[in-house]
TORDRENGU-876607 format. One record per atom (N, C-alpha, C): atom name; x negated, y, z; residue number from 0; residue in one letter. Coordinates in steps of 0.001 Angstrom, whole numbers. Each point is the difference from the previous one (the first is absolute). Layout:
(rec 'CA', (X, Y, Z), NUM, 'A')
...
***
This chain:
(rec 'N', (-820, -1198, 0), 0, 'X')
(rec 'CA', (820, 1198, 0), 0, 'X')
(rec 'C', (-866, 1266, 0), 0, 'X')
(rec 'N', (-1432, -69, 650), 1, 'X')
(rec 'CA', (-624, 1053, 155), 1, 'X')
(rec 'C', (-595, 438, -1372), 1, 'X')
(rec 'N', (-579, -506, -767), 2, 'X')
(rec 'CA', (-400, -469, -949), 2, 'X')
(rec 'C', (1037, 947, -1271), 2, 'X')
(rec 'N', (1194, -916, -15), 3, 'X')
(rec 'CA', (1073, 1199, -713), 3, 'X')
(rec 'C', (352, 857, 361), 3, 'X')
(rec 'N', (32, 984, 839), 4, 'X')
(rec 'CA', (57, 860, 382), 4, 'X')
(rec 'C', (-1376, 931, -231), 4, 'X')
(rec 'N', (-1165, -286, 26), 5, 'X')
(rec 'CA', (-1147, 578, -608), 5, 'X')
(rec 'C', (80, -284, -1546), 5, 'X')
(rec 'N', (422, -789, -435), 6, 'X')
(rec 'CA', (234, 169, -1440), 6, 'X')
(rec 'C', (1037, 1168, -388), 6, 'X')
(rec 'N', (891, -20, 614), 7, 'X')
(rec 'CA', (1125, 1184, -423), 7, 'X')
(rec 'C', (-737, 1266, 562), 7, 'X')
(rec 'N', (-656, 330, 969), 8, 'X')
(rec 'CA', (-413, 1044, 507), 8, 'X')
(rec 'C', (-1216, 660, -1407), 8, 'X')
(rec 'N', (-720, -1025, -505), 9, 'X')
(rec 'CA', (-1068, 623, -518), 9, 'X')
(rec 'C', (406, -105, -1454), 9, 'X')
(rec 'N', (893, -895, -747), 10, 'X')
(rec 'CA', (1202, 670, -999), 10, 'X')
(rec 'C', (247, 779, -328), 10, 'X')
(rec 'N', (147, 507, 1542), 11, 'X')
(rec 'CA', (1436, 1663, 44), 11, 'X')
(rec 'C', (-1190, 1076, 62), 11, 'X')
(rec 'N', (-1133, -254, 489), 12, 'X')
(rec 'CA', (-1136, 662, -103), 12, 'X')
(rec 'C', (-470, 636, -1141), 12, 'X')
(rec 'N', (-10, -1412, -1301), 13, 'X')
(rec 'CA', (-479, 242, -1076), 13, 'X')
(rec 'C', (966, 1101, -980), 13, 'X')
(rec 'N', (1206, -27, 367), 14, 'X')
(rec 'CA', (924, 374, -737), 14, 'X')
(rec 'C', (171, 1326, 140), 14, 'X')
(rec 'N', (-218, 260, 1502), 15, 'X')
(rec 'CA', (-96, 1567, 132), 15, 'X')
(rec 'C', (-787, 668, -441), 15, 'X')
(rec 'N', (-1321, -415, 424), 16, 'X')
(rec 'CA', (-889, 392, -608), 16, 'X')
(rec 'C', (-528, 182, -1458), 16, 'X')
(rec 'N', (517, -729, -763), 17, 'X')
(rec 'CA', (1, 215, -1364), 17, 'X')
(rec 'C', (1075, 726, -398), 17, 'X')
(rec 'N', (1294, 26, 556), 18, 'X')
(rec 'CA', (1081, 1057, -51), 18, 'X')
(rec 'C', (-120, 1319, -116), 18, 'X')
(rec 'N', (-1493, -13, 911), 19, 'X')
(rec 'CA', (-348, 1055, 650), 19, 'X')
(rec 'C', (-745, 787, -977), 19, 'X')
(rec 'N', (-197, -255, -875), 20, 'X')
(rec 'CA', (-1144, -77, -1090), 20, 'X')
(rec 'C', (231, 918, -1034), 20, 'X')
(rec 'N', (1248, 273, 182), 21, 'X')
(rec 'CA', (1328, 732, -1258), 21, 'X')
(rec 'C', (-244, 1281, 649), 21, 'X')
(rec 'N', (-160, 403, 1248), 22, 'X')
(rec 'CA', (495, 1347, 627), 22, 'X')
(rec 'C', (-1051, 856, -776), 22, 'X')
(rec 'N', (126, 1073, -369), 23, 'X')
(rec 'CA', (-455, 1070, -587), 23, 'X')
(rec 'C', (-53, 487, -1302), 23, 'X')
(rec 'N', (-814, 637, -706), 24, 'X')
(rec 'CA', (725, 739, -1765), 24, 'X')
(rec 'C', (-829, -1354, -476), 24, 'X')
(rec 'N', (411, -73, -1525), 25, 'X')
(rec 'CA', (-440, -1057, -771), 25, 'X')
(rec 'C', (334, 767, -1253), 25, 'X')
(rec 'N', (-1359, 385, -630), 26, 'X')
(rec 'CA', (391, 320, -1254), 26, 'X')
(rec 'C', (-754, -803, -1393), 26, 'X')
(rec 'N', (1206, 398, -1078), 27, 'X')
(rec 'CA', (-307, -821, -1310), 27, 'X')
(rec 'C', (-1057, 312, -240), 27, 'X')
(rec 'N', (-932, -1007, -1006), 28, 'X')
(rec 'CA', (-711, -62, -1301), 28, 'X')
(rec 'C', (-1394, 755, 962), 28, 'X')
(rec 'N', (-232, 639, 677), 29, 'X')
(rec 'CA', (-1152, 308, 727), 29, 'X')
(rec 'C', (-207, 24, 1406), 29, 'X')
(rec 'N', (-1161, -271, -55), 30, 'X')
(rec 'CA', (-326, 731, 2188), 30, 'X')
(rec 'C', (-633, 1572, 110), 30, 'X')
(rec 'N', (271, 531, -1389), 31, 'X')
(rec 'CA', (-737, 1429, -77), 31, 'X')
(rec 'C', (1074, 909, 460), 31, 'X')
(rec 'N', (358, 927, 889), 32, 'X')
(rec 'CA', (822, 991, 116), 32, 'X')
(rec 'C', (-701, 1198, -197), 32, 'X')
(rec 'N', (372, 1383, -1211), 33, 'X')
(rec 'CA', (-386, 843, 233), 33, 'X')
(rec 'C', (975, 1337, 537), 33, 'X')
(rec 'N', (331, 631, -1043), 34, 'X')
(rec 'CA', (961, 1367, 494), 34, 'X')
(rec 'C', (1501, -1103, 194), 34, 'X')
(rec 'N', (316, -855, -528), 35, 'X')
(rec 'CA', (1159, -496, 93), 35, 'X')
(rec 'C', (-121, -1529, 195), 35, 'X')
(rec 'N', (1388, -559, 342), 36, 'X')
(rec 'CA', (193, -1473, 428), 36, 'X')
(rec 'C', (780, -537, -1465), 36, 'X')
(rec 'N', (-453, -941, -972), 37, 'X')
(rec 'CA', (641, -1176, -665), 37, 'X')
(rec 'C', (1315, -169, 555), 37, 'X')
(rec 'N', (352, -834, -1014), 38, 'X')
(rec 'CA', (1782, -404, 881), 38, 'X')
(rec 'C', (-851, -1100, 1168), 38, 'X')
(rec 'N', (490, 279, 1328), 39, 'X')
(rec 'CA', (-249, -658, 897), 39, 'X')
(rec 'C', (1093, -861, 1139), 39, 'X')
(rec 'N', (-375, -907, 946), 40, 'X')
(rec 'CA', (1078, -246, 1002), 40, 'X')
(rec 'C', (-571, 235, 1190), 40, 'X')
(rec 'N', (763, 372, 501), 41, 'X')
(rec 'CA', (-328, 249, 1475), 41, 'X')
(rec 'C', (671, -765, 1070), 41, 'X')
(rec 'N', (-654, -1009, 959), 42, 'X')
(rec 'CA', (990, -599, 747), 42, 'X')
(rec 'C', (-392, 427, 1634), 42, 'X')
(rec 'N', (718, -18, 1084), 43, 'X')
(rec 'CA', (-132, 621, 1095), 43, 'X')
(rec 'C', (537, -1362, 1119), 43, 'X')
(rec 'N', (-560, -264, 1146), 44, 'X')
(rec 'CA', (128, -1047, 690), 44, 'X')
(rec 'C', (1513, -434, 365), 44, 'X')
(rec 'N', (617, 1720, 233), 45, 'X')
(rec 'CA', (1276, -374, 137), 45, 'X')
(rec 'C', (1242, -733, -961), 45, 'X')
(rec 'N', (-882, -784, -1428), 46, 'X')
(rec 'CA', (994, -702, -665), 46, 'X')
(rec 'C', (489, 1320, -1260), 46, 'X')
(rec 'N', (-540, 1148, 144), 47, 'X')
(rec 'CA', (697, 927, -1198), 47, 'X')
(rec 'C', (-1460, 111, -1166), 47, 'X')
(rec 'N', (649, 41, -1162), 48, 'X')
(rec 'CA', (-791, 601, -865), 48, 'X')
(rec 'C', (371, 1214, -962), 48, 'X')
(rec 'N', (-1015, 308, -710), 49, 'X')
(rec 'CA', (429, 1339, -1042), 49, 'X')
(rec 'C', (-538, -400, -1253), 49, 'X')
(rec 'N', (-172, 180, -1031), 50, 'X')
(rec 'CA', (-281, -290, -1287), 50, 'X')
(rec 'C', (111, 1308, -593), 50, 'X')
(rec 'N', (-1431, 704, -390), 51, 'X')
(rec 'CA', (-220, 1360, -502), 51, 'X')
(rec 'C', (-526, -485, -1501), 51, 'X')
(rec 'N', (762, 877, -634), 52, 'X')
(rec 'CA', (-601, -257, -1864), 52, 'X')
(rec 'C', (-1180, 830, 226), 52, 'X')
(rec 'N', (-940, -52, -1459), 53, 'X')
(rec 'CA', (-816, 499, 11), 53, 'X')
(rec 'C', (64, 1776, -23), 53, 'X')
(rec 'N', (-825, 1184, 1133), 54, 'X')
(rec 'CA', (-34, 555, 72), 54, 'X')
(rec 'C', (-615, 1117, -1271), 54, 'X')
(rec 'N', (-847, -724, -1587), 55, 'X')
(rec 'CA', (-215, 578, -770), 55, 'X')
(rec 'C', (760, 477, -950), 55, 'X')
(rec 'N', (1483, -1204, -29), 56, 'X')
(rec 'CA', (829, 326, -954), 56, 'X')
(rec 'C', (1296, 998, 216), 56, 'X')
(rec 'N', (-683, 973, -344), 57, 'X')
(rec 'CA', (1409, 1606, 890), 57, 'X')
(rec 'C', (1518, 52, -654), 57, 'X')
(rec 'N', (-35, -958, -1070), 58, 'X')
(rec 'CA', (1459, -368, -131), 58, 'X')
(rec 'C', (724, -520, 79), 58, 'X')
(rec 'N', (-782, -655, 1381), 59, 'X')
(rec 'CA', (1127, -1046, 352), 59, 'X')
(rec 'C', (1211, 610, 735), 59, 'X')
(rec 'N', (1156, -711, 54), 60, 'X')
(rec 'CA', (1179, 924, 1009), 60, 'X')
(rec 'C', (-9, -914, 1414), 60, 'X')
(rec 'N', (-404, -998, -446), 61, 'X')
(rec 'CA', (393, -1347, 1106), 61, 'X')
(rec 'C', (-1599, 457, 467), 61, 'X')
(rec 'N', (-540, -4, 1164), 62, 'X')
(rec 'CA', (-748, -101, 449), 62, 'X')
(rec 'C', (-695, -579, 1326), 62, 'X')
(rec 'N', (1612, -942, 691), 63, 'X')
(rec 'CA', (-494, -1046, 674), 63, 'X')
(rec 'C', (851, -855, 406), 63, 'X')
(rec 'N', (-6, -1229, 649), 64, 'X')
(rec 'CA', (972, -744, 862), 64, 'X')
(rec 'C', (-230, -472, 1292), 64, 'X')
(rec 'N', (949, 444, 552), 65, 'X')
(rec 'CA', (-119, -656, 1691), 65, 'X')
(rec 'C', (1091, -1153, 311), 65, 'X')
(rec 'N', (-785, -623, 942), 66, 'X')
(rec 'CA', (860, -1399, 633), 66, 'X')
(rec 'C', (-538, -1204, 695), 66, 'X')
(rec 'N', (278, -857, 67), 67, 'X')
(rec 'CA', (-140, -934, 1175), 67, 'X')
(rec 'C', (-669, -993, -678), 67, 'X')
(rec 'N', (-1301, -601, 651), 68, 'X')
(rec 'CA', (-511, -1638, -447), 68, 'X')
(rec 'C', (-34, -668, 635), 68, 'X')
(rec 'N', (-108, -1367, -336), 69, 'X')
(rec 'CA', (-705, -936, 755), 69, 'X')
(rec 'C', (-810, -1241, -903), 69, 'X')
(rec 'N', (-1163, -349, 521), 70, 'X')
(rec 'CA', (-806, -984, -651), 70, 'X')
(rec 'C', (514, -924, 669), 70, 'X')
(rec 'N', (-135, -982, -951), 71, 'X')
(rec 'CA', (-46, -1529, 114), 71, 'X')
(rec 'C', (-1431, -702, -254), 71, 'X')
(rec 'N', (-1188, -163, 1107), 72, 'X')
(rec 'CA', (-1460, -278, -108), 72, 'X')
(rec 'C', (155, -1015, -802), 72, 'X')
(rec 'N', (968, -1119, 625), 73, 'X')
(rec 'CA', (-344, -1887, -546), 73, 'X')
(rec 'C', (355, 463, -1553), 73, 'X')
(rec 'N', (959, 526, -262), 74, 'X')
(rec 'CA', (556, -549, -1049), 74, 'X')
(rec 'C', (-253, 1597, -1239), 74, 'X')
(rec 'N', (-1249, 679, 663), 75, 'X')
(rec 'CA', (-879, 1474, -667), 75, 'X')
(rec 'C', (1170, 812, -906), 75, 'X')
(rec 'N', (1223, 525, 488), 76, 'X')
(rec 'CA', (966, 850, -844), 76, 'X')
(rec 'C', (395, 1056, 1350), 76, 'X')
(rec 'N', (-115, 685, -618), 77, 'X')
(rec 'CA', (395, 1706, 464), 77, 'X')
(rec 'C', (1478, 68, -655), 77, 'X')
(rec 'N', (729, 518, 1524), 78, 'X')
(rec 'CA', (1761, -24, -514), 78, 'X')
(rec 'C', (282, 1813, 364), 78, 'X')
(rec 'N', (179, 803, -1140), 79, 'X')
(rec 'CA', (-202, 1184, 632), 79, 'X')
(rec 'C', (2105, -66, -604), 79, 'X')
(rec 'N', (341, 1561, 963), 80, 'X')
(rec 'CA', (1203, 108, 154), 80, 'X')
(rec 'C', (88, 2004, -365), 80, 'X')
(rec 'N', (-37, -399, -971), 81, 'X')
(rec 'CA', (368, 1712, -299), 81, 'X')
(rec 'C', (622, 725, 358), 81, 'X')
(rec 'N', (262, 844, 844), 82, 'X')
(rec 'CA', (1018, 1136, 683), 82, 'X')
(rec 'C', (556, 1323, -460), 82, 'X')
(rec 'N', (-1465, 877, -429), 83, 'X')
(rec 'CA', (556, 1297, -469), 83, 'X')
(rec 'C', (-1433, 12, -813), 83, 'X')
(rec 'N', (164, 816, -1261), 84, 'X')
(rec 'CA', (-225, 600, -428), 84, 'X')
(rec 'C', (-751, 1614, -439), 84, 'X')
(rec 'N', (-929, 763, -170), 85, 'X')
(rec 'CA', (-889, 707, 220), 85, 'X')
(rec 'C', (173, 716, -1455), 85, 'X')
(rec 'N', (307, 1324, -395), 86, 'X')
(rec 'CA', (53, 367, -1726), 86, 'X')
(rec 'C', (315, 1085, 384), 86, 'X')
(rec 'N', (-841, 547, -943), 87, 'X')
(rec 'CA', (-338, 1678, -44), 87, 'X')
(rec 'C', (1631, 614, -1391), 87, 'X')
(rec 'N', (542, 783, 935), 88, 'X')
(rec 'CA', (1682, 514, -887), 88, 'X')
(rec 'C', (-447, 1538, -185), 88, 'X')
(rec 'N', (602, 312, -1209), 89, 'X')
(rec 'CA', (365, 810, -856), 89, 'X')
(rec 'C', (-1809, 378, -390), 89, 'X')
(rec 'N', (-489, 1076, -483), 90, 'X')
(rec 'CA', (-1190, 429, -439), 90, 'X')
(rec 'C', (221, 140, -1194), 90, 'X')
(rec 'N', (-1117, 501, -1004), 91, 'X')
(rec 'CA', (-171, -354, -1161), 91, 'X')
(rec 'C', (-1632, -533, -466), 91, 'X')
(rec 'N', (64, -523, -1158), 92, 'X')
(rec 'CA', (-1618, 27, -307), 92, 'X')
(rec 'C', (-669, 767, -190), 92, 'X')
(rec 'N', (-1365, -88, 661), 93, 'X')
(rec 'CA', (-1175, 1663, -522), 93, 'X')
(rec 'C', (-1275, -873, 539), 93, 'X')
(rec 'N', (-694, 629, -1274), 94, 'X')
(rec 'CA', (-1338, -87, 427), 94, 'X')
(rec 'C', (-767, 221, 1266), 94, 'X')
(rec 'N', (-442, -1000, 339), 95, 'X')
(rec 'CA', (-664, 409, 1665), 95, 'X')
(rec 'C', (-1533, 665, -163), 95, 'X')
(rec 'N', (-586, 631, 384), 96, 'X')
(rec 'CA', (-838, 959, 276), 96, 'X')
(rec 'C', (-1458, -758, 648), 96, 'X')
(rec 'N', (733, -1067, 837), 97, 'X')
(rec 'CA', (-1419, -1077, 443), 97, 'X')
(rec 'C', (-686, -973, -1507), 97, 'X')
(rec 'N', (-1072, -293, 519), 98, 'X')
(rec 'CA', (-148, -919, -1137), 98, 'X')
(rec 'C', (-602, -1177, 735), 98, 'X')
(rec 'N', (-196, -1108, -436), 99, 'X')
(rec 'CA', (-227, -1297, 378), 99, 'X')
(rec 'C', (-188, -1094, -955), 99, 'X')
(rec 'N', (-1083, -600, 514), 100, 'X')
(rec 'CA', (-501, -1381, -1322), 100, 'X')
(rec 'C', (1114, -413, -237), 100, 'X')
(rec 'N', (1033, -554, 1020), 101, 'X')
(rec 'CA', (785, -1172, -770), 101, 'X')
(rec 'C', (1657, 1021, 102), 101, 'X')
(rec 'N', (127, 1123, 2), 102, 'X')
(rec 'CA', (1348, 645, -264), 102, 'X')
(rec 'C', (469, -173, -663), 102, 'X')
(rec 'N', (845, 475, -718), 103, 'X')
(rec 'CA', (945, 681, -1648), 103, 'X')
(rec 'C', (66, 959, 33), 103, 'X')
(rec 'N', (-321, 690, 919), 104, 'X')
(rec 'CA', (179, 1455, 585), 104, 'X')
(rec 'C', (1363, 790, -124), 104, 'X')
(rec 'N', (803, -831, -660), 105, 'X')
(rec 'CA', (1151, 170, -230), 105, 'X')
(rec 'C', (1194, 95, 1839), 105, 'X')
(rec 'N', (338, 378, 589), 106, 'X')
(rec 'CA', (1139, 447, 1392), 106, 'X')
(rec 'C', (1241, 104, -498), 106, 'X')
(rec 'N', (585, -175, 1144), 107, 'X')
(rec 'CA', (1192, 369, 268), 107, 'X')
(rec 'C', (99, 1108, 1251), 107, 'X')
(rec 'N', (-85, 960, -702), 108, 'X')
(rec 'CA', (313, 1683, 1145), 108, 'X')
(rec 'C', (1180, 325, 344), 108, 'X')
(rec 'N', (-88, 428, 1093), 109, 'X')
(rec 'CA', (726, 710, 777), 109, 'X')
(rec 'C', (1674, -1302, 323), 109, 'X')
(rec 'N', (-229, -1042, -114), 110, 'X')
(rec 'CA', (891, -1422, 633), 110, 'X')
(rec 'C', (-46, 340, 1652), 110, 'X')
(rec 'N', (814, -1128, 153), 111, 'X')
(rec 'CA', (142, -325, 1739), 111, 'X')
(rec 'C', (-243, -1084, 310), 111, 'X')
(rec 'N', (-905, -412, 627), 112, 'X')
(rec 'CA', (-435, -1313, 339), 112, 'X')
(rec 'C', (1784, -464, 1283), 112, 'X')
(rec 'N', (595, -1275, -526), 113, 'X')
(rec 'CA', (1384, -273, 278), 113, 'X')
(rec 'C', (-66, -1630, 1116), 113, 'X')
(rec 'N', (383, -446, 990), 114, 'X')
(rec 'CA', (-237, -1109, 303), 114, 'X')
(rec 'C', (1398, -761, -12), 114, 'X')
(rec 'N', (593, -818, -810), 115, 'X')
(rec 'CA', (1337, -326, 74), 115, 'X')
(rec 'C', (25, -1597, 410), 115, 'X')
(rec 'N', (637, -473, 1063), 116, 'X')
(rec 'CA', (763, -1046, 305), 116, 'X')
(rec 'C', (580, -863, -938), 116, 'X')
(rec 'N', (-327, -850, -688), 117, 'X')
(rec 'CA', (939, -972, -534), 117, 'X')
(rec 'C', (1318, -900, -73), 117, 'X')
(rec 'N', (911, 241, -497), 118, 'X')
(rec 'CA', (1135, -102, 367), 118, 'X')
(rec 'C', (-237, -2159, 132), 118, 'X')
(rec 'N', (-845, -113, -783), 119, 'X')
(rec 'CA', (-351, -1434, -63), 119, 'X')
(rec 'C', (-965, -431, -134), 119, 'X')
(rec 'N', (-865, -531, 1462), 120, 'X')
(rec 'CA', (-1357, 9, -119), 120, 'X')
(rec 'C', (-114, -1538, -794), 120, 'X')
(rec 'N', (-1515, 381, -529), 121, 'X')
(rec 'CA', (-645, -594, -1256), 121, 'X')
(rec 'C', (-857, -646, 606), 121, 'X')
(rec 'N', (19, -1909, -305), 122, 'X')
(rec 'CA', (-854, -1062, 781), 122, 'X')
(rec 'C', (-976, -284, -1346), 122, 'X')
(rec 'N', (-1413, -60, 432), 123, 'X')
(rec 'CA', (-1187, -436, -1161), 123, 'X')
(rec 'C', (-796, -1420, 1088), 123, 'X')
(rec 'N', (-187, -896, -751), 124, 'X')
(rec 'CA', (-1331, -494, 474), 124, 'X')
(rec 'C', (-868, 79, -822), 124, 'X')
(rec 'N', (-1274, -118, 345), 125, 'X')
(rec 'CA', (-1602, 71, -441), 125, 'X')
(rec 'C', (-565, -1309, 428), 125, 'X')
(rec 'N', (-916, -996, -795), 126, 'X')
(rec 'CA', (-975, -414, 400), 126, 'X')
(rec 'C', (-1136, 431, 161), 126, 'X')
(rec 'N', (-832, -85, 1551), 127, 'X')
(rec 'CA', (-981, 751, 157), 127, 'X')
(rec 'C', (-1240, -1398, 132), 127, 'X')
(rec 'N', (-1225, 198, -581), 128, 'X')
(rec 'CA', (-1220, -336, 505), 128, 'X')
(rec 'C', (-803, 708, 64), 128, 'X')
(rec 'N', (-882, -376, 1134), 129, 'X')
(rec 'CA', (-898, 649, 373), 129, 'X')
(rec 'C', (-1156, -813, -832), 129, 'X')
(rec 'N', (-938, 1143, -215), 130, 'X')
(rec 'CA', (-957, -555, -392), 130, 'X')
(rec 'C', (-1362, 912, -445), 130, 'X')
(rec 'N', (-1131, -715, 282), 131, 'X')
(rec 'CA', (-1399, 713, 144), 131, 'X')
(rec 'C', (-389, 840, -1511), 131, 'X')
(rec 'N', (-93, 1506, 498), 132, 'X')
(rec 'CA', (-906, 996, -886), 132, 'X')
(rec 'C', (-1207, -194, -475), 132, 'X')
(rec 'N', (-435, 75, -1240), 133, 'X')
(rec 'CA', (-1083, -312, -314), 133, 'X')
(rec 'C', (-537, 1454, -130), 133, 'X')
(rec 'N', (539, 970, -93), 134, 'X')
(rec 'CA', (-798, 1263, 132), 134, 'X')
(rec 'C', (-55, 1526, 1018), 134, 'X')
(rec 'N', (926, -550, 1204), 135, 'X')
(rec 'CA', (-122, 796, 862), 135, 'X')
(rec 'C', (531, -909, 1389), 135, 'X')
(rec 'N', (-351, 983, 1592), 136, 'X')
(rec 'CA', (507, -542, 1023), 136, 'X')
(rec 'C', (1245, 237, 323), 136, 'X')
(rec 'N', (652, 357, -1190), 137, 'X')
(rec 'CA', (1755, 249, 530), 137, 'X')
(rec 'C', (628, -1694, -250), 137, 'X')
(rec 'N', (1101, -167, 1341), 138, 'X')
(rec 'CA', (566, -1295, -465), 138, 'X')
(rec 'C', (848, 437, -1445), 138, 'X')
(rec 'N', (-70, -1089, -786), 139, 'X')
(rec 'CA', (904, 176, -1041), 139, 'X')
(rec 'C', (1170, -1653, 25), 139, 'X')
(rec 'N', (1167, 488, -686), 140, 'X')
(rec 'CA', (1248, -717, 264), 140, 'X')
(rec 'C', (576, -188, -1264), 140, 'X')
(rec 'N', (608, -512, -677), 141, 'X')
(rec 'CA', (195, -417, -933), 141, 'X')
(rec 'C', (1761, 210, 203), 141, 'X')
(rec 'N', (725, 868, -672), 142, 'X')
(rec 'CA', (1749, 244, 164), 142, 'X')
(rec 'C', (752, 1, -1636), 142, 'X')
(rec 'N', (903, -1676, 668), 143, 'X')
(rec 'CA', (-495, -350, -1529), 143, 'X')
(rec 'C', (-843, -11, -1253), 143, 'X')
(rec 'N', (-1155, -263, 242), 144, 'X')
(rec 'CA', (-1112, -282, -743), 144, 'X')
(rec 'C', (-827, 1432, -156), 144, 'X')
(rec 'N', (543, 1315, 293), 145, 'X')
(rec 'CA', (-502, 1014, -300), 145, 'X')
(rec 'C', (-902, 635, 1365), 145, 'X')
(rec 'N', (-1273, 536, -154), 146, 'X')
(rec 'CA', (-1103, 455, 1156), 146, 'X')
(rec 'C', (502, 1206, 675), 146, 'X')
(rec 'N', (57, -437, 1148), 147, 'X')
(rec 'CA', (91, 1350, 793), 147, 'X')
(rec 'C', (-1329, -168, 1276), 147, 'X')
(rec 'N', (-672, 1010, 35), 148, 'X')
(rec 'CA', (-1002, -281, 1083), 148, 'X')
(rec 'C', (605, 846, 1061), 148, 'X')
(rec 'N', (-495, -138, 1364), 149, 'X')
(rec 'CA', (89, 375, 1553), 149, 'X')
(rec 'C', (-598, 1403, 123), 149, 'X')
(rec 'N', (611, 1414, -47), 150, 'X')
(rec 'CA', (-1071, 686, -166), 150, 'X')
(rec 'C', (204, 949, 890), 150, 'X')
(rec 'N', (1317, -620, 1414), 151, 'X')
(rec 'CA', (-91, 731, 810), 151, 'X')
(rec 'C', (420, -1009, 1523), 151, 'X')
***
């Protein structure tokens, strides 16, 4: 009896701890951050996440999602639960004045960044693996097959 009970204890060990593994930003296709963040995820211990598009592309209207996860370690799928919504309302297009390697330089001025509630939240899963960088010390994760490294 003692025996199973240290088996379930160090189980539940492993699970957290690799659970644990998710908490913080994770962004696409690089571990380089400069003036701006890639579309990224962000997860926080308390079970919520956010999902920010990429900060270079200024026309986007949608510019993020918030809501609830939970991993499944054994069986490596991320069950996220979409809540509300993040989109910049009314503006028009104009040339932005900054410049940047990877911009369009193309904005949306003078909008309202809007946070709206979903009348019907939106369920995704992801398969996640983890798995070793061959060119930097950020963990990198694999969400549905596409790289996001650990870069906070």
């Amino acid at each position: 009896m003692k025996k199973l009970v240290v088996i379930f204890l160090i189980a539940g060990f492993f699970k957290i701890s690799h659970a644990q593994s998710l908490v913080g930003r994770w962004q696409e296709k690089t571990f380089k951050v400069s003036a701006g963040y890639l579309g990224n995820y962000q997860f926080s211990e308390d079970g919520t996440f956010s999902y920010n598009t990429n900060q270079y592309f200024g026309l986007g209207r949608i510019t993020g999602l918030e809501g609830n996860y939970n991993y499944d370690a054994q069986a490596h799928v991320l069950s996220l639960t979409v809540l509300y919504i993040n989109e910049i309302v009314g503006g028009t297009p104009e040339r932005s004045l900054e410049s940047g390697e990877a911009t369009d330089r193309w904005i949306i001025g003078g909008g309202k960044a809007k946070k709206t509630k979903l009348s019907k939240p939106v369920k995704a899963k992801i398969k996640v693996e983890f798995v070793k960088s061959e060119n930097s010390d950020n963990e990198l994760a694999l969400f549905d097959k596409m790289k996001y490294y650990k870069v906070e």
